[in-house]
FIMARVO-783469 format. One record per residue: y, z, x of N, C-alpha, C in turn; residue in one letter. Coordinates in steps of 0.001 Angstrom, whole numbers, plus 524288, in hexadecimal, padded with zeros to 5 digits. Atoms other than C-alpha are relative to their C-alpha. Example, Ala and Ser with C-alpha at 12.3 -4.5 7.8 and 13.67 -1.06 7.14 Angstrom:
2
7FB5A800008037A7EE6C81E788300C804B08000080384A7FB5A7FFC47FCCC7FBDC81BE48356680442802DA7FCFES
This chain:
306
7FCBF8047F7FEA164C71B101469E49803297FE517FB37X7FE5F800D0803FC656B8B0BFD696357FF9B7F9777FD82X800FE8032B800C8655A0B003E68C348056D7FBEE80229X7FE7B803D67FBB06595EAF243692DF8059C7FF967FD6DX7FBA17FED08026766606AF325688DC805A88045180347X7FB367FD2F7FD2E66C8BAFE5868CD77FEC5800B980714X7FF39800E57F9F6667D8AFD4F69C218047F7FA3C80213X7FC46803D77FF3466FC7AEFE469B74804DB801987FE7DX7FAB27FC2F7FF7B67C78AF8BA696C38030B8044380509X7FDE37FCC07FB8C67AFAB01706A097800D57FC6F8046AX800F1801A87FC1E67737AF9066AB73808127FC8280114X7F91D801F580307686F2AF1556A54A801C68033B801E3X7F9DF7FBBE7FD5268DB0AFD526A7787FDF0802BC80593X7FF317FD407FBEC6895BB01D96B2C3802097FC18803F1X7FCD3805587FD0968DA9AF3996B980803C37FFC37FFB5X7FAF27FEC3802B069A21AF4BD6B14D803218058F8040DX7FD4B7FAD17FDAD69CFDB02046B8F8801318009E80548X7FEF97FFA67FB7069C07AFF4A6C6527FDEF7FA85803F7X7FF96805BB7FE9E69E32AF2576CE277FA0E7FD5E801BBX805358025D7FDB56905EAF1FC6D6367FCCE802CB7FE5FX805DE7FC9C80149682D2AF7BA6D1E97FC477FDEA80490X8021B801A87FFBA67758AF7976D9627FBF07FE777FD0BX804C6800FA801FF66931AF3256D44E7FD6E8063D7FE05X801807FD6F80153663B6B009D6D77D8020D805E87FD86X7FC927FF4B803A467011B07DF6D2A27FEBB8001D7FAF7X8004980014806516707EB028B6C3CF7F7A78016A7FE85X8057C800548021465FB2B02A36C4F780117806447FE8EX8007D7FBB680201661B4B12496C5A580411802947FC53X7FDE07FBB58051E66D78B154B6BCD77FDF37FCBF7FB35X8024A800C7804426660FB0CDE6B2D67F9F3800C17FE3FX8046D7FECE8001A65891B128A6B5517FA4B7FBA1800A7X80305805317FF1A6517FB05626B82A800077FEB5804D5X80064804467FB8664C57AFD356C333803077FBCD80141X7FDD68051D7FE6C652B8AF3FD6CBC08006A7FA9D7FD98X800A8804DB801BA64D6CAE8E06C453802E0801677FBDBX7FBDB7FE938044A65282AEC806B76D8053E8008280092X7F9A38011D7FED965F56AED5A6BB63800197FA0280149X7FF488066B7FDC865DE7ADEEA6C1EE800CF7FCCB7F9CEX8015F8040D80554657D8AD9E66B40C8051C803737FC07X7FD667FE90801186617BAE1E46ADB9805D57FDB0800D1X7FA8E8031F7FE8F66E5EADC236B4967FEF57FAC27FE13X801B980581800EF667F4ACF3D6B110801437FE9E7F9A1X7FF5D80088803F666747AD1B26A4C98068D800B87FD19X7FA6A7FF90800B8676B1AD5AB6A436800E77FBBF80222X7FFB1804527FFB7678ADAC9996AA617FFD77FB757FC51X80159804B4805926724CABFF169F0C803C0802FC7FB80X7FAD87FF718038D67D0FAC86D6976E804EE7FE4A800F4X7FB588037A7FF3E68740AC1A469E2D801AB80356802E7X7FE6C7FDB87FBBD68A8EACC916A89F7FEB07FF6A8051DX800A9803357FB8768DDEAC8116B54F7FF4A80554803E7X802407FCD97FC8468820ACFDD6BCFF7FC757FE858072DX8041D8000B7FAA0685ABACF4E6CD2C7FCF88033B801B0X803CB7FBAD7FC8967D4BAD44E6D6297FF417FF2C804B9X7FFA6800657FBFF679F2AD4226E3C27FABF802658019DX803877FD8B7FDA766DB7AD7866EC967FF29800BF80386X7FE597FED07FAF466C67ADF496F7B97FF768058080048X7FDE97FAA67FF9966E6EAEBED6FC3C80678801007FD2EX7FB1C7FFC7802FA67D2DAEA486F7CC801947FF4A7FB81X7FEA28022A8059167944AE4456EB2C80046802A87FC07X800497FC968056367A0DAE8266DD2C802717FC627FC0DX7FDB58028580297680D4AE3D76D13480457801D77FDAFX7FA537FEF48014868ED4AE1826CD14801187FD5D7FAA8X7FEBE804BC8061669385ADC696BDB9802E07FDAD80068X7FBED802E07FED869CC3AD0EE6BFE8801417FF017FC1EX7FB7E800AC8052C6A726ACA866B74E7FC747FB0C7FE3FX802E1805448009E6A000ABFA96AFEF803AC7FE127FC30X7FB8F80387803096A5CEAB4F06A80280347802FD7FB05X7FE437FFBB804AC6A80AABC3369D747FE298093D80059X7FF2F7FB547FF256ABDCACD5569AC77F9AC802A97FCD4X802D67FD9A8023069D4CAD4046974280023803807FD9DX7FEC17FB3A8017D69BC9ADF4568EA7800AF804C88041CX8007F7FC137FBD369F96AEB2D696307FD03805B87FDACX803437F98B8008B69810AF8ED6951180258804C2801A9X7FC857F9E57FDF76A21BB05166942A7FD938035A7FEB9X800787FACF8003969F1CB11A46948A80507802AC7FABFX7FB627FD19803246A61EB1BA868B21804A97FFFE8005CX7FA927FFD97FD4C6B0B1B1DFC6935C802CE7FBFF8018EX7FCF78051B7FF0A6B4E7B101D696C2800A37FED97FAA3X7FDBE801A9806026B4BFB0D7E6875380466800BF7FDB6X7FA5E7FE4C801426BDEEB163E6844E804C77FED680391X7FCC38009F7FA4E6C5B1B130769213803267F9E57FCCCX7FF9E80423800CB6C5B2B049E68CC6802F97FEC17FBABX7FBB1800A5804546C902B075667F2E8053C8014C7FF4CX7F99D7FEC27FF5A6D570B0F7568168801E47FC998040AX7FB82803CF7FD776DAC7B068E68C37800B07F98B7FE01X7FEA4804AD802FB6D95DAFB2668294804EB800C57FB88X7FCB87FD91802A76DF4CB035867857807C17FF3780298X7FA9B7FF1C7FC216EB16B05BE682A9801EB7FA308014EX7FDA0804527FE7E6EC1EAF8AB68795800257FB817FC36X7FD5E800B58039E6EE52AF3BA679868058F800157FF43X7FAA07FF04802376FAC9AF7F26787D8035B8015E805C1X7FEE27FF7C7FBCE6FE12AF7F5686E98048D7FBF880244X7FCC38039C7FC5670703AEE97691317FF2C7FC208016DX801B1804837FBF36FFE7AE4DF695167FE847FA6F7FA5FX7FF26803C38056170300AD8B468B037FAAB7FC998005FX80406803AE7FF436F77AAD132685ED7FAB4802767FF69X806C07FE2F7FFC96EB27AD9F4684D080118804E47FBF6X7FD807FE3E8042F6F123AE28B679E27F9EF7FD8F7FC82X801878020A804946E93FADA2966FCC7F86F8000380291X80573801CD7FDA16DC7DAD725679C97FDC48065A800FEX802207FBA9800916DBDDAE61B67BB27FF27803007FAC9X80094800348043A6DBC4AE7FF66CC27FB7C7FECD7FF42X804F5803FD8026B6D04DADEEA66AB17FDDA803C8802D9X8042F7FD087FDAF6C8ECAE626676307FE35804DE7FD74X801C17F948803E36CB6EAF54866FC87FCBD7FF3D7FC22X8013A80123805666C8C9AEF6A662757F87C7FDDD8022FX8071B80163801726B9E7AE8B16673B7FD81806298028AX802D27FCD77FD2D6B720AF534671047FE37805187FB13X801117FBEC804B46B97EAFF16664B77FA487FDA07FBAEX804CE802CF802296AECFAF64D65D347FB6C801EF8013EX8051F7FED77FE096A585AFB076657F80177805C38025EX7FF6F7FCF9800196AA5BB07F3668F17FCF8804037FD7BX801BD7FC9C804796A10BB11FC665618032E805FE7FD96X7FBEB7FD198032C6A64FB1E0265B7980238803FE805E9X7FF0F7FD977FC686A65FB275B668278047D7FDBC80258X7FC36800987FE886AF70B1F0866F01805067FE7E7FE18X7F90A8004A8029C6B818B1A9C6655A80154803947FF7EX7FC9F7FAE68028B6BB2CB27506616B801B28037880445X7FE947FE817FAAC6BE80B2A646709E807107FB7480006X7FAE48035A8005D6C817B1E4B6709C8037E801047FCA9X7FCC47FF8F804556CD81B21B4663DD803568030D801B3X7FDCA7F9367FF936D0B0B2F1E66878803FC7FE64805A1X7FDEB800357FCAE6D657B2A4D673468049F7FD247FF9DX7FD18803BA800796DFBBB1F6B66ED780240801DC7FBA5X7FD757FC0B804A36E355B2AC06630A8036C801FA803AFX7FEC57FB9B7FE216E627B341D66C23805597FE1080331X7FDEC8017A7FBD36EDEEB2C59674938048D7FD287FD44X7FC35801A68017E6FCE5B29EC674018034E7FCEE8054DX7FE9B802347FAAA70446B1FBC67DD5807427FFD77FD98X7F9BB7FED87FF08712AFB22AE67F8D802117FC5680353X7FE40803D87FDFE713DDB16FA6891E803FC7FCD27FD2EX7FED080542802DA71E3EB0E20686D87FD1C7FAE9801C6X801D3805D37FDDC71976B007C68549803807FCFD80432X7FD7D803A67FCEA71EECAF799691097FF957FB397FF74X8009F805F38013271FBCAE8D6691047FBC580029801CCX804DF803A57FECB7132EAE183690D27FF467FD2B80425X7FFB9803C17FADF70E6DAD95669BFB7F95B7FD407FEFAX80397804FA7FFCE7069AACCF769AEA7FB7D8031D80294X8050F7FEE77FD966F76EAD10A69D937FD5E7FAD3802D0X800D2806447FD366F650AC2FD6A4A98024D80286805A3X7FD017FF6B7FA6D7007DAC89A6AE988002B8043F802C2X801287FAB27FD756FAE8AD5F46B1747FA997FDF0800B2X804D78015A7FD516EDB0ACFA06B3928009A7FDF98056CX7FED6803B37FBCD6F362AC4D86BB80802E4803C9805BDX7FE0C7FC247FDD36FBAEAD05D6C4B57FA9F801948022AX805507FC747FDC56EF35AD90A6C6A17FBF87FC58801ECX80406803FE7FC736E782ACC7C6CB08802D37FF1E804A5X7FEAD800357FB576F222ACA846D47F7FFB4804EE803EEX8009C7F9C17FD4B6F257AD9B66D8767FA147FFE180496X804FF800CA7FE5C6E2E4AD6C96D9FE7FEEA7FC1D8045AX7FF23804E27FC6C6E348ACB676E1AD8035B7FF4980351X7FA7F800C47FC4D6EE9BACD466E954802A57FB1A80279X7FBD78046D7FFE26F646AC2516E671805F1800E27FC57X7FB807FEE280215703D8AC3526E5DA8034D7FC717FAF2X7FDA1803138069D70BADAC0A26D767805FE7FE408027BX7FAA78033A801F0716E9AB5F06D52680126802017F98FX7FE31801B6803D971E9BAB87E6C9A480633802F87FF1DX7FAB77FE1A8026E72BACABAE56C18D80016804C87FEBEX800417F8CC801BA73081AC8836C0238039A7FFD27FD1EX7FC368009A8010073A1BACAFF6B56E80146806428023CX7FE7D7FA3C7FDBC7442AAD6C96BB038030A801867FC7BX7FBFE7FAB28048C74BCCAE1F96B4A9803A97FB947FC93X7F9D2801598018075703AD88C6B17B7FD9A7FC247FDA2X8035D803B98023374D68ACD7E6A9F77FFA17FB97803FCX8012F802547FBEC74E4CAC4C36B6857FBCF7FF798026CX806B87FDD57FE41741C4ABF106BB18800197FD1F80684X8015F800DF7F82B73E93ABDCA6CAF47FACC7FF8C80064X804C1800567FF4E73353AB8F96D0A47FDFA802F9804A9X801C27FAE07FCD772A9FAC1EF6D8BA7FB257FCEA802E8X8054B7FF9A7FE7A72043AC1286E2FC7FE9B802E9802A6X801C17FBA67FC71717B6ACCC66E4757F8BB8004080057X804147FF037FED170BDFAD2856E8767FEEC806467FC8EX800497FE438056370661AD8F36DCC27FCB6804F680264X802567FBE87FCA570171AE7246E1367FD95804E47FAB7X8030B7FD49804D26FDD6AEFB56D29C804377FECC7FBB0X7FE6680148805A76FFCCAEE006C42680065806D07FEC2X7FEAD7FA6F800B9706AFAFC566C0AD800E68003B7FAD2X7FE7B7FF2B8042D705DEAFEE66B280802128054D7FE56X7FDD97FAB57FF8B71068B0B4B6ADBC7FEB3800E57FBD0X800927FDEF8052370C9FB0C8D6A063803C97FD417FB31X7FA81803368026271781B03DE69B367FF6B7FA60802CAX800FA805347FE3671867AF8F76A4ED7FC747FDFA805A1X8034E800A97FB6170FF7AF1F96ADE7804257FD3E804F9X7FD838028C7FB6671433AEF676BBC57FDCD7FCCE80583X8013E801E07FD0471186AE7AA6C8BE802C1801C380476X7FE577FDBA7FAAC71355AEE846D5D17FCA47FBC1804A9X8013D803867FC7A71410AE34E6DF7C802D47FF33805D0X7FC17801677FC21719A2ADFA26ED7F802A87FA017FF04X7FCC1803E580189724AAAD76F6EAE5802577FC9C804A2X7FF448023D7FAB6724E9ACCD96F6AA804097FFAA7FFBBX7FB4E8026F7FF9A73287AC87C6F46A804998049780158X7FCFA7FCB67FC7C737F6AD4EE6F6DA7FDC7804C480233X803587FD697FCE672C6FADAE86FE45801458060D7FF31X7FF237F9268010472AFAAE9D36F67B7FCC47FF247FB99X803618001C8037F722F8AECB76ECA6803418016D7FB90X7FEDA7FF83804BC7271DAEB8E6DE217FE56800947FB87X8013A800808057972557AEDA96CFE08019E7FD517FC2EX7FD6F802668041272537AE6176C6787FE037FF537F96DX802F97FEC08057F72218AE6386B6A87FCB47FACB800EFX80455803A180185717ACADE406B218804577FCFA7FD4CX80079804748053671CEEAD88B6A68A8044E7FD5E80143X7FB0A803E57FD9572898AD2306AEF57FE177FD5C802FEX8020B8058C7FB8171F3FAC9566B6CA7FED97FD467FD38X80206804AA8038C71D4CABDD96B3307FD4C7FC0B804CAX803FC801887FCC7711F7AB7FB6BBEE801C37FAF1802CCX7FE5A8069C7FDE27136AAAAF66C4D57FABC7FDD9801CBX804908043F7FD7A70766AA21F6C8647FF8A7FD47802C5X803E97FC9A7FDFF70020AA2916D13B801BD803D880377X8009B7FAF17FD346FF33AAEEC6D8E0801887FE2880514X7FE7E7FFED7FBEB7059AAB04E6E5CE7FAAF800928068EX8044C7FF6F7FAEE6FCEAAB0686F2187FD9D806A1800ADX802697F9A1800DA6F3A3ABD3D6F4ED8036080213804F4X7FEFA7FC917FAA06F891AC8136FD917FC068054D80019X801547F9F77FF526F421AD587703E280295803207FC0FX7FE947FC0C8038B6F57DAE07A6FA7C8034C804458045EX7FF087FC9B7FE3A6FF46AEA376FEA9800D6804347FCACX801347FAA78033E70066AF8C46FA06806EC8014F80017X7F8E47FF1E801FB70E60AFCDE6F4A87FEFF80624804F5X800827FA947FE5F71291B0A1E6FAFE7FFEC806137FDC4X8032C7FC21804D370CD4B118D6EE3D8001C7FE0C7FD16X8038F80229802E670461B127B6E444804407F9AC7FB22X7FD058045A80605706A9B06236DAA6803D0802B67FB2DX7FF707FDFA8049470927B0E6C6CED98055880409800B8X7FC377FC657FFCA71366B17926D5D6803E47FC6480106X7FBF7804F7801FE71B85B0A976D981800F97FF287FDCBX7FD6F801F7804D271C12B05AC6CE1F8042D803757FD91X7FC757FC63802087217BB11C46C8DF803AD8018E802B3X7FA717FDD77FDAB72B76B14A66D3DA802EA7FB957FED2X7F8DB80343800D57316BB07036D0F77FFD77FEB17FAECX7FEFB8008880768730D6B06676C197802628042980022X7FDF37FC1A802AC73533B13936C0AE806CC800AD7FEEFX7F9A2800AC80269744A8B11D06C241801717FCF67FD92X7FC98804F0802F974688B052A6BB1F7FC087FF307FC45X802B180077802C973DB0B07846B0EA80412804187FB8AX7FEC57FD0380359748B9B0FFB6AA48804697FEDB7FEF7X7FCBE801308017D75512B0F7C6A332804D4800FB80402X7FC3F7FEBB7FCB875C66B168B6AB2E7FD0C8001E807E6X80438801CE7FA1175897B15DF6BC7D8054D8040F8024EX7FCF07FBBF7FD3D75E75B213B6C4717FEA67FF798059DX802A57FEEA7FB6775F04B23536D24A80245805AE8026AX7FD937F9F37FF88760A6B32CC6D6887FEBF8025D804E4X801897FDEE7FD3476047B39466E2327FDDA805327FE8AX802DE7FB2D8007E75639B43986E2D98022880594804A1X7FC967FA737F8E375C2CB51736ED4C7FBB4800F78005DX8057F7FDA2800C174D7DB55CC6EB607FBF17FCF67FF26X805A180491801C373F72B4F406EAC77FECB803777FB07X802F27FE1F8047673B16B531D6DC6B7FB288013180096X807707FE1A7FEAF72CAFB5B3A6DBB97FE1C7FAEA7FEB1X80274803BF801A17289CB4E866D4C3800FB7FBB87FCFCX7FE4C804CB802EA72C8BB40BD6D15F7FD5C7FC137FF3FX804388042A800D272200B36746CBA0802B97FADA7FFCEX7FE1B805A87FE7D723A5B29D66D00F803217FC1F7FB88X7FD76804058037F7278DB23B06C3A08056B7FF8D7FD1CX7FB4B80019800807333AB298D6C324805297FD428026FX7FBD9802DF7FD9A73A48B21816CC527FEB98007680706X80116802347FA1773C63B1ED06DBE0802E1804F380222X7FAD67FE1D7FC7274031B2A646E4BC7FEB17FE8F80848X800628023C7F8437439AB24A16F28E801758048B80236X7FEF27FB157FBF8744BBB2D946FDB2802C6802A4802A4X7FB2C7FDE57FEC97524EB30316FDC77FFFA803D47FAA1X7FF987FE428039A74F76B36F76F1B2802AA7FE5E7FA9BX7FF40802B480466754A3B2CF86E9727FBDF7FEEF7FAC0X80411801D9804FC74DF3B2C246DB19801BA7FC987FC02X8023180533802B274C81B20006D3B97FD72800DA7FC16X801C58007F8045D74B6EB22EE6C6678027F7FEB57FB07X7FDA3802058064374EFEB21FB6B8627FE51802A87F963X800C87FED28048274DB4B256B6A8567FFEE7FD127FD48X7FCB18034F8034974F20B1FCF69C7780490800A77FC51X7F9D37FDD58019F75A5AB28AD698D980171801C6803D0X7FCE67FBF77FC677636DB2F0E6A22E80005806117FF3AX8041F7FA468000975D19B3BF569B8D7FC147FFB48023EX805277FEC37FF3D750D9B38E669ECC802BF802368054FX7FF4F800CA7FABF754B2B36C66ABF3801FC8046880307X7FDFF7FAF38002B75D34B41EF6AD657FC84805C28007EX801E67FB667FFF6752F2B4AC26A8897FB2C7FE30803F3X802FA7FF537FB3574935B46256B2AA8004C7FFC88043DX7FF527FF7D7FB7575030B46766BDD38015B806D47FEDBX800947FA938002E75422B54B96B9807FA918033380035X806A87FCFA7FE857451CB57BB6BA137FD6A7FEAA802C5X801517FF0A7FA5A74434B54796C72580198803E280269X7FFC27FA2C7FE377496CB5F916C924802DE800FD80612X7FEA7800D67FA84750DAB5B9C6D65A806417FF4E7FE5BX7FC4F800988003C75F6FB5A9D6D9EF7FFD57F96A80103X80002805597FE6A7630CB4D436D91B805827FB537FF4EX7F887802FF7FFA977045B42E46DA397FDC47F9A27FCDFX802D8803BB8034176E4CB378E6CEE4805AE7FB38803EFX7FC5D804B07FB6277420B2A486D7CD801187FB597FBDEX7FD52802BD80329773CCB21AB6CCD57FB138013A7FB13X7FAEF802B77FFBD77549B1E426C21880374805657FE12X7FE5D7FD238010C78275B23976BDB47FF17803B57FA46X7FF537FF0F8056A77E78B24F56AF317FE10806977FFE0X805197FBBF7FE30772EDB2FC56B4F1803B4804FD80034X7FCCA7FD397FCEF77DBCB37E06BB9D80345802357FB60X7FE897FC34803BF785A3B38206B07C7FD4F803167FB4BX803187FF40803E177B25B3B236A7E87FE8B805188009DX802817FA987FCAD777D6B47076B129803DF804FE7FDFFX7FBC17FCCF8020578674B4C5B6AED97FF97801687FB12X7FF6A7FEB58057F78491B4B6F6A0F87FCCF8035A7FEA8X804A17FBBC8017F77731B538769FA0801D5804D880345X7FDB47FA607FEB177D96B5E286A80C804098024E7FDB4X7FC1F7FD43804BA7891BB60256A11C7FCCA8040C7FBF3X803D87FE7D8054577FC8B60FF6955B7FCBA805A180259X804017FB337FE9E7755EB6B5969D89805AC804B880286X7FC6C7FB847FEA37823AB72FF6A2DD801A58028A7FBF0X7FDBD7FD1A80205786AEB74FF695DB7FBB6802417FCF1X806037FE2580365778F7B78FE690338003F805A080337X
């Protein structure tokens, strides 16, 4: 049997791992009797872990949220999980936890034994992020969002748009889409009944929360929305081209093609752009803009006289 020390670790993480236990459950993956487990939870209890339970055929025990965050009990693999996405979300998008995820890395390495630091190390060496940074967004107003998402109560607030103009909005808040750059809100927009996107860091919240509704489901995934309507006006230049041919393969984030074969895209040079509609590999008629068109004439000249 193991001593009453480390059976009160285990007995922690195995509560920690999965929402309900029963009695005779944790009695056999910790090699003890029913009772011992009872006096056991009890005793995690007088440590200040809130811990229910229930009795019955249905019963067992669950660890609840108590006044205050207890030590938690990771495993290897959540250590390192924990330390690199603190690492990362240091120097990340989301304004305001920059400095509070600092403090966390900095106490977790303290106690880090040599095995795993030298896993994290290797990992946060090894590792290079080519992201550009995007604007920041208040961590007050991506909490406050994802409580409405959760709760399904629809958000009031100011949107500023492309042109610095701000409009007020009321939608029904449906996922928080982060691209690696900026965070977004894919919501149904009552006022002109369709579902929209919109950046984070251009809301600016209104108080209190709009009345609850039914959740409805867009007509795909969250994450591919977002990216069919960021993808043309997220660039310098915004093209629209008829396609003569469906291309073997076009990833959503390149832009919108409707089912006239119109495509809805863009660059941030009129090379780029150029050279990736040429590696679609399809015949195709550029509709606007004109700059594209002449830009097309000019690289053929150039490949005719090559």
């Amino acid at each position: 049997m193991l001593e009453t020390s480390v059976r009160l670790l285990r007995l922690l993480s195995l509560l920690q791992a999965r929402p309900e236990w029963s009695g005779p459950d944790l009695a056999e993956r910790l090699d003890v009797t029913t009772r011992t487990v009872r006096n056991d939870i009890e005793k995690l209890r007088t440590l200040g872990y809130e811990i229910d339970s229930a009795s019955g055929p249905a019963g067992g025990y669950r660890l609840g949220a108590g006044a205050a965050l207890p030590p938690l009990v990771l495993d290897d693999e959540e250590t390192v999980a924990v330390a690199v996405s603190l690492h990362a979300a240091a120097s990340g998008t989301v304004g305001g936890i920059e400095e509070a995820s600092l403090r966390a890395l900095a106490k977790l390495r303290r106690f880090l034994p040599s095995r795993l630091r030298h896993r994290v190390e290797a990992v946060q060496a090894a590792t290079v992020s080519i992201a550009g940074r995007g604007p920041t967004v208040d961590a007050d107003t991506l909490t406050a969002i994802a409580a409405a998402v959760r709760d399904h109560e629809q958000l009031r607030f100011d949107y500023e748009t492309h042109d610095g103009t701000s409009a007020s909005r009321t939608a029904e808040p449906h996922r928080l889409v982060y691209t690696g750059r900026r965070w977004y809100l894919l919501a149904w927009d009552n006022a002109r009944e369709d579902w929209r996107t919109f950046r984070a860091d251009r809301i600016s919240l209104r108080t209190p929360n709009g009345p609850r509704f039914t959740p409805r489901e867009p007509p795909e995934d969250a994450g591919a929305r977002v990216q069919r309507g960021i993808g043309s006006t997220a660039w310098r230049y915004q093209a629209r081209v008829r396609l003569h041919e469906a291309p073997d393969h076009l990833p959503p984030s390149v832009g919108v093609l409707h089912d006239d074969g119109v495509l809805e895209t863009g660059g941030d040079s009129l090379l780029n752009l150029s050279a990736f509609l040429g590696s679609l590999d399809v015949p195709f008629t550029v509709l606007d803009p004109p700059e594209l068109r002449a830009y097309l004439h000019h690289l053929a000249t150039r490949y005719s006289q090559a």
